[in-house]
C-alpha positions in Angstrom: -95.6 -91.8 9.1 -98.8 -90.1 8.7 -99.9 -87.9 5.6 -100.0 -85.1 7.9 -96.5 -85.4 9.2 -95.5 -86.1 5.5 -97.1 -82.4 4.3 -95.2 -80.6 7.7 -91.4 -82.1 6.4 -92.3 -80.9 2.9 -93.9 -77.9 3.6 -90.9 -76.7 6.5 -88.4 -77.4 3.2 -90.1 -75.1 0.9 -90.7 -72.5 4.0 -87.0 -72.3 3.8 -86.3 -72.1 0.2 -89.0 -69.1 0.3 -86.5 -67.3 2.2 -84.3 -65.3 -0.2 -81.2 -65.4 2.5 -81.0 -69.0 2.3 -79.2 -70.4 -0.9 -79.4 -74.0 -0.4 -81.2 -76.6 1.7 -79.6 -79.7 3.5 -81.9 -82.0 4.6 -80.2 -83.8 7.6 -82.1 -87.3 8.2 -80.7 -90.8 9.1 -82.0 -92.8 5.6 -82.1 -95.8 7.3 -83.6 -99.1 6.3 -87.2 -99.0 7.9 -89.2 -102.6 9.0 -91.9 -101.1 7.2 -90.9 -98.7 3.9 -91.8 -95.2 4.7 -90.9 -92.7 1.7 -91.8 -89.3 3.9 -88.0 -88.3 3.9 -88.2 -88.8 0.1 -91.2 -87.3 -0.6 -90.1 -84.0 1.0 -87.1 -83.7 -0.5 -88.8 -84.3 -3.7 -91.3 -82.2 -3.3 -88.7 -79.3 -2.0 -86.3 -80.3 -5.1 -90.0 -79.3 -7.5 -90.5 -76.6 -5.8 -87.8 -74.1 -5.4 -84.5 -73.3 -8.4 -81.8 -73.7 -5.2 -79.5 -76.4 -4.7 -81.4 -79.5 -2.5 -79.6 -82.7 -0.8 -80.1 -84.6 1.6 -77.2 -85.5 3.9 -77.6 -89.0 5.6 -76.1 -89.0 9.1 -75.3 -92.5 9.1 -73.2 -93.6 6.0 -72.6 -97.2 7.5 -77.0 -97.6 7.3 -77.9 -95.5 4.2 -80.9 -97.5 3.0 -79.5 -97.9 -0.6 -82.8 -98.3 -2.4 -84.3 -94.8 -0.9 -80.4 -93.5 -2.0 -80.6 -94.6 -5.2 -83.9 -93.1 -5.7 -83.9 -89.6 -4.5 -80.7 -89.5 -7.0 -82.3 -90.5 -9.8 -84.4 -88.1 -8.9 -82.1 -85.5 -9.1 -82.2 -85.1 -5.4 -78.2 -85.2 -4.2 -77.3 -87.5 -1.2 -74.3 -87.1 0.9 -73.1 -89.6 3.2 -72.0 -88.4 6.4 -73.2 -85.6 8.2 -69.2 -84.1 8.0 -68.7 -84.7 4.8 -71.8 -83.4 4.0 -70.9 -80.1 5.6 -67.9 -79.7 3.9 -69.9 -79.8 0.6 -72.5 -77.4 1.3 -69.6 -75.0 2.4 -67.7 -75.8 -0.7 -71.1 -75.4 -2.5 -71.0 -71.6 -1.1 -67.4 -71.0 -2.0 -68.2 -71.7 -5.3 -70.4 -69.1 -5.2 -69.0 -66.7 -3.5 -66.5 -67.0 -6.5 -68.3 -65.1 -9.2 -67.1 -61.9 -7.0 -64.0 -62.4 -7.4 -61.8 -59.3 -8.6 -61.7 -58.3 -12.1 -58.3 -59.1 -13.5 -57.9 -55.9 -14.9 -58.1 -54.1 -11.1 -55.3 -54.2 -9.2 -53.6 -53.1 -6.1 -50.4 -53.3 -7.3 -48.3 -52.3 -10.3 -45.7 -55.0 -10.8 -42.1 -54.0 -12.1 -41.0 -55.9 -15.0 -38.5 -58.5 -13.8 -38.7 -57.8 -10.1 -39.6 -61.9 -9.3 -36.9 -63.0 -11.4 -33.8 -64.4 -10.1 -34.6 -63.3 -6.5 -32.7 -65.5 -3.7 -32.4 -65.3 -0.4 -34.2 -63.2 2.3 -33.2 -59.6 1.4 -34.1 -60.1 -2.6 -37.5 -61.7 -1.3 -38.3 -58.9 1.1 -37.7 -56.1 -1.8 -39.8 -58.1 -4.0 -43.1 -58.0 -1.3 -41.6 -54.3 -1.2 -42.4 -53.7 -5.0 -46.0 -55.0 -4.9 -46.7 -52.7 -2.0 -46.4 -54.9 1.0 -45.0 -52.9 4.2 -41.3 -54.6 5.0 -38.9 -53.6 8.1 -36.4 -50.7 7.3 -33.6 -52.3 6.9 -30.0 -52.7 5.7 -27.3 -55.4 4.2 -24.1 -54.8 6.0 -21.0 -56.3 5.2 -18.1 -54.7 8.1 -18.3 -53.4 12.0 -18.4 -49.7 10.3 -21.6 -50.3 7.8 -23.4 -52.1 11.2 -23.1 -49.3 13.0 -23.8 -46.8 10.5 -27.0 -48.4 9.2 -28.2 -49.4 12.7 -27.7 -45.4 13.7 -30.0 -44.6 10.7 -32.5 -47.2 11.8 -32.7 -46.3 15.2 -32.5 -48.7 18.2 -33.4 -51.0 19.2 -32.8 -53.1 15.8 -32.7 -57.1 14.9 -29.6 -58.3 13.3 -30.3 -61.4 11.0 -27.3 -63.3 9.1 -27.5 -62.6 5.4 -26.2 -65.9 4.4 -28.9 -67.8 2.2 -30.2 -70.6 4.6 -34.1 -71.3 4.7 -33.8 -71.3 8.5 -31.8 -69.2 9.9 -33.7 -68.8 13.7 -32.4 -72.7 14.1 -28.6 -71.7 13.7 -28.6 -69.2 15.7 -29.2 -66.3 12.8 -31.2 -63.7 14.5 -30.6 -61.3 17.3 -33.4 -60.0 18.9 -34.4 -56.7 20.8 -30.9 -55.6 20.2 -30.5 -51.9 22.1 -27.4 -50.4 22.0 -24.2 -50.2 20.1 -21.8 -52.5 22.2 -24.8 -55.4 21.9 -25.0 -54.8 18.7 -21.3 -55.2 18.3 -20.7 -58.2 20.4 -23.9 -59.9 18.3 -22.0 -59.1 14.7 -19.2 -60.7 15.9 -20.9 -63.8 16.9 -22.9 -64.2 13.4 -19.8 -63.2 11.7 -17.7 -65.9 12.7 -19.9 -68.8 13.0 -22.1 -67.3 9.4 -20.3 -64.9 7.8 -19.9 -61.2 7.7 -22.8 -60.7 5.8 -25.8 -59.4 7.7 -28.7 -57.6 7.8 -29.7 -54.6 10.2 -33.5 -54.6 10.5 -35.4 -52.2 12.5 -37.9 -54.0 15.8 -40.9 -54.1 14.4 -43.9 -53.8 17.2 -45.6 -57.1 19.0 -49.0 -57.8 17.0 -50.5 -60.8 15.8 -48.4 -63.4 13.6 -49.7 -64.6 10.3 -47.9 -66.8 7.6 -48.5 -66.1 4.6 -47.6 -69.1 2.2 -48.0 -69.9 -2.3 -47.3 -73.5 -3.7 -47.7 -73.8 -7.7 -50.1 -77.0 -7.4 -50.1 -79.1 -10.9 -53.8 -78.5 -11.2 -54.8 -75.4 -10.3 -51.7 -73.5 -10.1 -51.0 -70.8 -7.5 -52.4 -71.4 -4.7 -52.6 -69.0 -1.5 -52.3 -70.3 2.3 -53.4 -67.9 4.9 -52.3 -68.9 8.8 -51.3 -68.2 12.0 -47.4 -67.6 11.7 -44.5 -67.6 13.9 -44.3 -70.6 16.6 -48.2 -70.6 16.0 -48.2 -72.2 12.7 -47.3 -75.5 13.5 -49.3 -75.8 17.0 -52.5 -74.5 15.3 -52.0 -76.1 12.0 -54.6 -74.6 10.4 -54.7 -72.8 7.2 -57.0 -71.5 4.3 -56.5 -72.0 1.0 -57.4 -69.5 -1.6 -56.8 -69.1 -5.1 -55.5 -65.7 -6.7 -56.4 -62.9 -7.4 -58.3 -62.2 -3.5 -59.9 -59.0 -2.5 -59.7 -57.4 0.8 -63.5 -58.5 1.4 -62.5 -62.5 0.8 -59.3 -61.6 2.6 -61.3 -61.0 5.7 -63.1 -63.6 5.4 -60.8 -66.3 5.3 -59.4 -64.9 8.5 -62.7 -65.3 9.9 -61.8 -68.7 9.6 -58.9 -69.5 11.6 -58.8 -69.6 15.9 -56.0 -67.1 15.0 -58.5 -64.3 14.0 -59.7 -64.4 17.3 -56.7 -62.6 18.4 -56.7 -59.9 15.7 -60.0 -58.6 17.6 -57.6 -58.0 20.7 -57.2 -60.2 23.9 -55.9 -59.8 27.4 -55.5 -56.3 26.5 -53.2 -56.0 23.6 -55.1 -53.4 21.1 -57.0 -54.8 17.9 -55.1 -55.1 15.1 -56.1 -53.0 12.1 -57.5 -56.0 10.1 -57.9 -53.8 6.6 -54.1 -53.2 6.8 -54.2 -57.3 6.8 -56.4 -57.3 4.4 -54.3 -55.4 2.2 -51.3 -57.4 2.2 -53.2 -60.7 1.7 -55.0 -59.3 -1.5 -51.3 -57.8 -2.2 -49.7 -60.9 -2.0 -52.2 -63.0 -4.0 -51.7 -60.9 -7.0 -47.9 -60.9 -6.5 -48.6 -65.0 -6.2 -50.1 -64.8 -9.7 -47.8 -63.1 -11.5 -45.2 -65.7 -10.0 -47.0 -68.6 -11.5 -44.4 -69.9 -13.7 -41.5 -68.6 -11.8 -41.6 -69.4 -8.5 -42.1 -72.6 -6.8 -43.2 -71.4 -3.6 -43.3 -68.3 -2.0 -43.1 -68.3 2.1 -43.8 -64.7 4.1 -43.5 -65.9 8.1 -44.6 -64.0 10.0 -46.3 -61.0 9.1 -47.0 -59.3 12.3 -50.6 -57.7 12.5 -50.6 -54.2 14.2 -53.5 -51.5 15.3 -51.5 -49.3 12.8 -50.1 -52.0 10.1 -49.2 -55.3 9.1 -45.7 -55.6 8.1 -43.8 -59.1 6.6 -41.0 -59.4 8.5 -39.9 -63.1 7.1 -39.9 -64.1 3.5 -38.2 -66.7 1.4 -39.0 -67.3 -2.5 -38.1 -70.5 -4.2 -37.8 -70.8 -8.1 -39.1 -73.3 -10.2 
Protein backbone atom coordinates (compact mmCIF):
# COMPACT_ATOMS: atom_id res chain seq x y z
CA UNK A 1 0.00 0.00 0.00
CA UNK A 2 1.34 3.32 -0.79
CA UNK A 3 2.45 6.04 1.90
CA UNK A 4 -0.32 8.05 0.61
CA UNK A 5 -3.05 5.61 1.18
CA UNK A 6 -1.31 4.83 4.56
CA UNK A 7 -1.68 8.78 5.75
CA UNK A 8 -5.67 8.69 4.30
CA UNK A 9 -6.52 5.36 6.82
CA UNK A 10 -4.81 7.18 9.59
CA UNK A 11 -5.84 10.51 9.03
CA UNK A 12 -9.96 9.33 8.39
CA UNK A 13 -9.36 7.54 12.15
CA UNK A 14 -8.34 10.70 13.93
CA UNK A 15 -11.08 12.80 11.67
CA UNK A 16 -13.41 10.64 13.71
CA UNK A 17 -12.05 10.79 17.05
CA UNK A 18 -12.00 14.76 16.47
CA UNK A 19 -15.64 14.47 16.51
CA UNK A 20 -16.86 14.96 20.16
CA UNK A 21 -20.22 12.77 19.37
CA UNK A 22 -18.25 9.76 18.69
CA UNK A 23 -16.82 7.92 21.87
CA UNK A 24 -14.97 5.12 20.42
CA UNK A 25 -13.53 3.93 17.13
CA UNK A 26 -13.78 0.42 15.57
CA UNK A 27 -11.58 -0.16 12.95
CA UNK A 28 -13.37 -2.89 10.80
CA UNK A 29 -10.49 -4.56 8.42
CA UNK A 30 -9.92 -8.26 7.53
CA UNK A 31 -6.10 -8.70 9.29
CA UNK A 32 -5.34 -11.18 6.99
CA UNK A 33 -1.94 -12.69 6.22
CA UNK A 34 -0.52 -10.66 3.18
CA UNK A 35 2.06 -12.33 0.34
CA UNK A 36 3.94 -9.38 0.90
CA UNK A 37 3.74 -7.78 4.78
CA UNK A 38 1.90 -4.55 4.63
CA UNK A 39 1.54 -2.80 8.18
CA UNK A 40 -0.94 0.22 6.87
CA UNK A 41 -3.86 -1.34 8.90
CA UNK A 42 -1.47 -1.18 11.83
CA UNK A 43 -0.04 1.95 11.35
CA UNK A 44 -3.37 3.63 11.43
CA UNK A 45 -4.64 2.18 14.22
CA UNK A 46 -1.51 3.14 15.97
CA UNK A 47 -1.37 6.23 14.90
CA UNK A 48 -5.36 6.81 15.88
CA UNK A 49 -4.58 4.88 19.38
CA UNK A 50 -1.55 8.17 19.80
CA UNK A 51 -3.67 10.47 18.87
CA UNK A 52 -6.91 10.68 20.52
CA UNK A 53 -7.83 9.69 24.81
CA UNK A 54 -11.03 7.37 23.36
CA UNK A 55 -11.28 3.84 23.30
CA UNK A 56 -9.53 2.31 19.77
CA UNK A 57 -9.82 -1.47 18.35
CA UNK A 58 -9.66 -2.93 15.67
CA UNK A 59 -12.23 -5.66 14.90
CA UNK A 60 -11.00 -8.36 12.43
CA UNK A 61 -13.82 -9.64 10.22
CA UNK A 62 -12.38 -12.89 9.71
CA UNK A 63 -11.35 -14.73 12.95
CA UNK A 64 -10.56 -18.06 11.01
CA UNK A 65 -7.48 -15.67 8.95
CA UNK A 66 -6.38 -13.20 11.70
CA UNK A 67 -2.80 -12.80 10.69
CA UNK A 68 -1.42 -13.60 14.32
CA UNK A 69 1.76 -11.66 14.09
CA UNK A 70 -0.03 -8.14 12.99
CA UNK A 71 -2.57 -9.44 16.20
CA UNK A 72 -0.09 -9.81 18.42
CA UNK A 73 1.45 -6.58 17.65
CA UNK A 74 -1.24 -3.97 17.57
CA UNK A 75 -1.98 -5.53 21.26
CA UNK A 76 1.12 -5.08 22.54
CA UNK A 77 0.62 -2.01 21.45
CA UNK A 78 -2.15 -1.30 23.34
CA UNK A 79 -4.32 -1.33 20.33
CA UNK A 80 -7.40 -3.99 21.22
CA UNK A 81 -8.36 -6.66 18.55
CA UNK A 82 -11.58 -8.35 18.33
CA UNK A 83 -12.17 -11.36 16.44
CA UNK A 84 -15.31 -11.37 14.63
CA UNK A 85 -17.07 -8.66 13.22
CA UNK A 86 -20.33 -9.87 15.70
CA UNK A 87 -18.53 -10.35 18.45
CA UNK A 88 -16.86 -7.33 17.98
CA UNK A 89 -20.16 -5.40 17.90
CA UNK A 90 -21.35 -6.74 20.94
CA UNK A 91 -18.26 -5.31 22.71
CA UNK A 92 -18.35 -1.89 21.46
CA UNK A 93 -22.10 -1.84 22.57
CA UNK A 94 -21.17 -3.37 25.82
CA UNK A 95 -18.26 -0.71 25.85
CA UNK A 96 -21.22 1.99 25.71
CA UNK A 97 -23.32 0.42 28.34
CA UNK A 98 -20.65 0.65 30.56
CA UNK A 99 -20.80 4.06 30.09
CA UNK A 100 -23.93 4.96 29.99
CA UNK A 101 -23.70 3.44 33.60
CA UNK A 102 -22.16 6.33 35.44
CA UNK A 103 -25.94 7.95 35.05
CA UNK A 104 -27.36 5.64 36.76
CA UNK A 105 -29.86 6.88 39.61
CA UNK A 106 -28.62 8.02 42.91
CA UNK A 107 -29.49 5.41 45.51
CA UNK A 108 -30.83 7.88 47.70
CA UNK A 109 -33.74 9.01 44.89
CA UNK A 110 -36.45 7.07 44.58
CA UNK A 111 -39.86 6.56 43.16
CA UNK A 112 -41.08 4.61 45.62
CA UNK A 113 -41.31 4.40 49.47
CA UNK A 114 -41.14 0.73 50.41
CA UNK A 115 -43.29 -0.47 53.54
CA UNK A 116 -41.34 -2.40 55.93
CA UNK A 117 -42.15 -6.04 55.47
CA UNK A 118 -44.41 -5.80 52.47
CA UNK A 119 -41.93 -8.55 50.32
CA UNK A 120 -41.93 -10.82 53.06
CA UNK A 121 -43.77 -13.96 53.09
CA UNK A 122 -45.88 -12.98 50.07
CA UNK A 123 -47.37 -16.15 48.10
CA UNK A 124 -49.43 -16.49 45.48
CA UNK A 125 -50.96 -14.07 42.92
CA UNK A 126 -53.04 -11.81 45.13
CA UNK A 127 -50.04 -11.17 47.85
CA UNK A 128 -47.69 -10.55 44.75
CA UNK A 129 -50.08 -8.02 43.03
CA UNK A 130 -50.47 -5.95 46.48
CA UNK A 131 -46.83 -6.02 46.75
CA UNK A 132 -46.28 -4.16 43.02
CA UNK A 133 -49.31 -2.19 44.53
CA UNK A 134 -47.12 -0.81 47.48
CA UNK A 135 -44.18 0.25 45.33
CA UNK A 136 -46.58 2.26 43.12
CA UNK A 137 -47.13 -0.02 40.27
CA UNK A 138 -50.91 0.38 38.74
CA UNK A 139 -52.69 -3.25 39.43
CA UNK A 140 -56.43 -4.24 38.31
CA UNK A 141 -59.21 -3.39 40.98
CA UNK A 142 -59.84 -6.38 42.20
CA UNK A 143 -61.26 -8.72 44.88
CA UNK A 144 -60.64 -12.37 46.71
CA UNK A 145 -63.96 -13.98 46.88
CA UNK A 146 -64.62 -17.01 48.68
CA UNK A 147 -68.96 -17.76 48.07
CA UNK A 148 -71.68 -17.03 45.09
CA UNK A 149 -72.75 -13.86 47.38
CA UNK A 150 -68.97 -12.18 47.83
CA UNK A 151 -68.71 -12.80 43.63
CA UNK A 152 -71.47 -10.98 43.01
CA UNK A 153 -71.05 -8.35 45.44
CA UNK A 154 -67.41 -7.54 44.52
CA UNK A 155 -68.01 -7.95 40.70
CA UNK A 156 -71.07 -5.27 41.24
CA UNK A 157 -68.51 -2.87 42.80
CA UNK A 158 -66.02 -3.54 40.03
CA UNK A 159 -68.30 -3.08 37.27
CA UNK A 160 -68.65 -5.32 34.27
CA UNK A 161 -67.37 -6.77 32.33
CA UNK A 162 -64.70 -8.43 34.95
CA UNK A 163 -62.07 -11.50 34.73
CA UNK A 164 -62.53 -14.18 37.26
CA UNK A 165 -59.09 -15.98 38.00
CA UNK A 166 -58.83 -19.05 40.55
CA UNK A 167 -57.14 -18.02 43.71
CA UNK A 168 -55.61 -21.34 44.30
CA UNK A 169 -51.58 -20.93 44.37
CA UNK A 170 -50.56 -22.53 40.97
CA UNK A 171 -47.79 -20.76 38.85
CA UNK A 172 -49.99 -21.30 35.85
CA UNK A 173 -53.23 -21.04 36.13
CA UNK A 174 -54.26 -20.03 32.14
CA UNK A 175 -53.14 -23.93 31.41
CA UNK A 176 -55.83 -25.40 33.83
CA UNK A 177 -58.39 -23.64 32.87
CA UNK A 178 -58.01 -20.72 35.77
CA UNK A 179 -59.20 -17.58 34.05
CA UNK A 180 -62.39 -16.37 32.61
CA UNK A 181 -62.13 -13.77 30.30
CA UNK A 182 -64.37 -10.82 29.06
CA UNK A 183 -66.96 -12.00 31.55
CA UNK A 184 -70.25 -9.53 31.18
CA UNK A 185 -73.02 -10.22 33.16
CA UNK A 186 -74.12 -11.79 36.36
CA UNK A 187 -75.45 -15.32 35.13
CA UNK A 188 -71.80 -15.72 33.17
CA UNK A 189 -70.32 -14.81 35.86
CA UNK A 190 -72.17 -17.31 37.93
CA UNK A 191 -71.95 -20.27 35.63
CA UNK A 192 -67.82 -19.44 35.43
CA UNK A 193 -67.56 -19.54 39.53
CA UNK A 194 -69.17 -22.65 39.47
CA UNK A 195 -66.82 -24.21 37.04
CA UNK A 196 -63.46 -22.84 38.86
CA UNK A 197 -65.07 -23.78 42.06
CA UNK A 198 -65.39 -27.34 41.53
CA UNK A 199 -62.55 -28.26 39.45
CA UNK A 200 -60.04 -25.45 41.80
CA UNK A 201 -61.69 -24.43 44.58
CA UNK A 202 -63.99 -21.76 45.83
CA UNK A 203 -61.43 -19.42 46.18
CA UNK A 204 -61.25 -16.80 43.50
CA UNK A 205 -60.50 -13.65 42.44
CA UNK A 206 -62.82 -10.94 40.75
CA UNK A 207 -60.56 -8.64 38.65
CA UNK A 208 -61.82 -5.75 36.74
CA UNK A 209 -61.02 -6.01 32.30
CA UNK A 210 -58.31 -4.11 31.95
CA UNK A 211 -58.12 -2.31 28.22
CA UNK A 212 -56.20 -4.16 25.03
CA UNK A 213 -52.59 -2.35 24.86
CA UNK A 214 -49.27 -3.70 24.32
CA UNK A 215 -47.98 -6.76 26.51
CA UNK A 216 -44.69 -6.61 28.36
CA UNK A 217 -43.14 -9.10 30.91
CA UNK A 218 -41.55 -7.91 33.36
CA UNK A 219 -39.06 -10.59 34.96
CA UNK A 220 -35.96 -10.50 38.31
CA UNK A 221 -33.61 -13.61 38.89
CA UNK A 222 -31.06 -13.19 41.98
CA UNK A 223 -27.94 -14.26 39.73
CA UNK A 224 -24.92 -15.57 42.06
CA UNK A 225 -22.73 -12.82 40.70
CA UNK A 226 -24.34 -9.83 40.24
CA UNK A 227 -27.42 -10.19 42.11
CA UNK A 228 -30.84 -8.81 40.97
CA UNK A 229 -31.06 -8.75 37.75
CA UNK A 230 -34.04 -7.06 35.62
CA UNK A 231 -35.52 -8.68 32.27
CA UNK A 232 -37.61 -6.39 30.25
CA UNK A 233 -39.87 -8.30 27.23
CA UNK A 234 -42.60 -8.70 25.26
CA UNK A 235 -45.23 -10.46 27.48
CA UNK A 236 -48.22 -12.50 27.12
CA UNK A 237 -48.18 -15.26 24.17
CA UNK A 238 -45.38 -12.81 22.71
CA UNK A 239 -42.69 -13.78 25.14
CA UNK A 240 -41.89 -17.02 23.97
CA UNK A 241 -42.37 -16.38 20.02
CA UNK A 242 -40.09 -13.22 20.25
CA UNK A 243 -37.75 -14.44 22.77
CA UNK A 244 -36.07 -11.57 23.31
CA UNK A 245 -35.31 -9.67 26.41
CA UNK A 246 -33.06 -7.01 28.00
CA UNK A 247 -31.26 -7.38 30.91
CA UNK A 248 -30.71 -4.47 33.22
CA UNK A 249 -29.43 -4.21 36.56
CA UNK A 250 -31.23 -2.12 39.43
CA UNK A 251 -31.87 0.72 40.31
CA UNK A 252 -33.18 1.98 36.28
CA UNK A 253 -34.57 5.36 35.55
CA UNK A 254 -37.28 6.16 33.34
CA UNK A 255 -34.63 7.50 30.68
CA UNK A 256 -32.76 3.83 30.62
CA UNK A 257 -36.18 2.34 30.91
CA UNK A 258 -36.95 3.73 27.54
CA UNK A 259 -34.13 2.84 26.18
CA UNK A 260 -34.08 -0.66 26.74
CA UNK A 261 -37.43 -0.76 25.10
CA UNK A 262 -35.90 0.74 22.21
CA UNK A 263 -34.37 -2.40 21.98
CA UNK A 264 -36.85 -4.95 21.56
CA UNK A 265 -39.18 -5.62 17.93
CA UNK A 266 -41.89 -5.30 20.71
CA UNK A 267 -41.36 -1.47 21.08
CA UNK A 268 -42.33 -1.14 17.71
CA UNK A 269 -45.83 -1.70 18.71
CA UNK A 270 -45.82 0.79 21.65
CA UNK A 271 -45.52 3.56 18.84
CA UNK A 272 -49.03 2.31 17.55
CA UNK A 273 -49.77 -0.06 14.52
CA UNK A 274 -52.72 -0.87 12.35
CA UNK A 275 -54.45 1.69 14.23
CA UNK A 276 -54.49 0.85 17.81
CA UNK A 277 -53.34 4.32 19.66
CA UNK A 278 -49.72 4.77 21.02
CA UNK A 279 -49.15 3.63 24.21
CA UNK A 280 -48.14 6.24 26.80
CA UNK A 281 -44.46 4.90 27.00
CA UNK A 282 -43.53 7.29 30.32
CA UNK A 283 -46.39 5.46 32.13
CA UNK A 284 -44.05 2.24 31.06
CA UNK A 285 -41.31 3.82 31.92
CA UNK A 286 -42.54 4.26 35.27
CA UNK A 287 -43.36 0.85 36.23
CA UNK A 288 -40.02 -0.51 34.84
CA UNK A 289 -37.97 2.09 36.97
CA UNK A 290 -40.74 1.05 39.79
CA UNK A 291 -40.15 -2.37 39.64
CA UNK A 292 -36.28 -2.36 39.51
CA UNK A 293 -36.17 -0.61 42.83
CA UNK A 294 -38.76 -3.00 44.21
CA UNK A 295 -36.22 -5.86 42.50
CA UNK A 296 -33.51 -4.40 44.81
CA UNK A 297 -34.92 -4.30 47.82
CA UNK A 298 -35.97 -8.04 47.20
CA UNK A 299 -32.39 -9.05 46.85
CA UNK A 300 -32.13 -11.46 49.53
CA UNK A 301 -35.68 -12.33 49.73
CA UNK A 302 -36.99 -13.32 46.74
CA UNK A 303 -35.78 -15.66 44.18
CA UNK A 304 -37.47 -14.46 41.28
CA UNK A 305 -40.05 -12.13 40.78
CA UNK A 306 -42.35 -12.69 37.40
CA UNK A 307 -45.01 -9.56 36.38
CA UNK A 308 -46.67 -11.13 32.84
CA UNK A 309 -48.12 -9.21 31.27
CA UNK A 310 -48.20 -5.69 31.95
CA UNK A 311 -50.45 -4.25 29.42
CA UNK A 312 -49.20 -0.89 27.89
CA UNK A 313 -52.12 1.71 27.37
CA UNK A 314 -52.32 5.45 25.73
CA UNK A 315 -53.43 6.26 29.40
CA UNK A 316 -51.40 3.57 31.68
CA UNK A 317 -49.59 0.55 32.08
CA UNK A 318 -51.08 -1.68 34.46
CA UNK A 319 -49.45 -5.43 35.76
CA UNK A 320 -52.14 -7.63 35.44
CA UNK A 321 -50.00 -11.01 36.17
CA UNK A 322 -47.52 -11.43 38.91
CA UNK A 323 -45.97 -14.32 40.76
CA UNK A 324 -42.97 -13.85 43.50
CA UNK A 325 -40.85 -16.75 44.50
CA UNK A 326 -38.82 -16.74 47.83
CA UNK A 327 -35.45 -17.77 48.29
Amino acid sequence: MSKAARSVFAESLLALADDPLIGAIAFCVDLTSEEVPDDAYSHAAFAAAGGTEKPVAVIANMTTTIDPSQAARLRAGGVVVLEGTETGLRAMGHLIDHHQRGSWPPLDTRLSAPVPGLIEGRNGEVSALGVLAGYGIPIPSMETVHDEKALLAAAGVIGYPVVLKTAASLDHKTEVGGVKHDIEDEAGLVAAYHDLAARLGPRAMVAEKVSAGVEIGLGMITDEQFGPVILVSAGGTLIEVMAERVALLPRVDRAMARRALARLRVGALLGGSRGAPPANIDALADVIARFSELAADAAGILASIDVNPVIAGPERSVAVDALMKAR
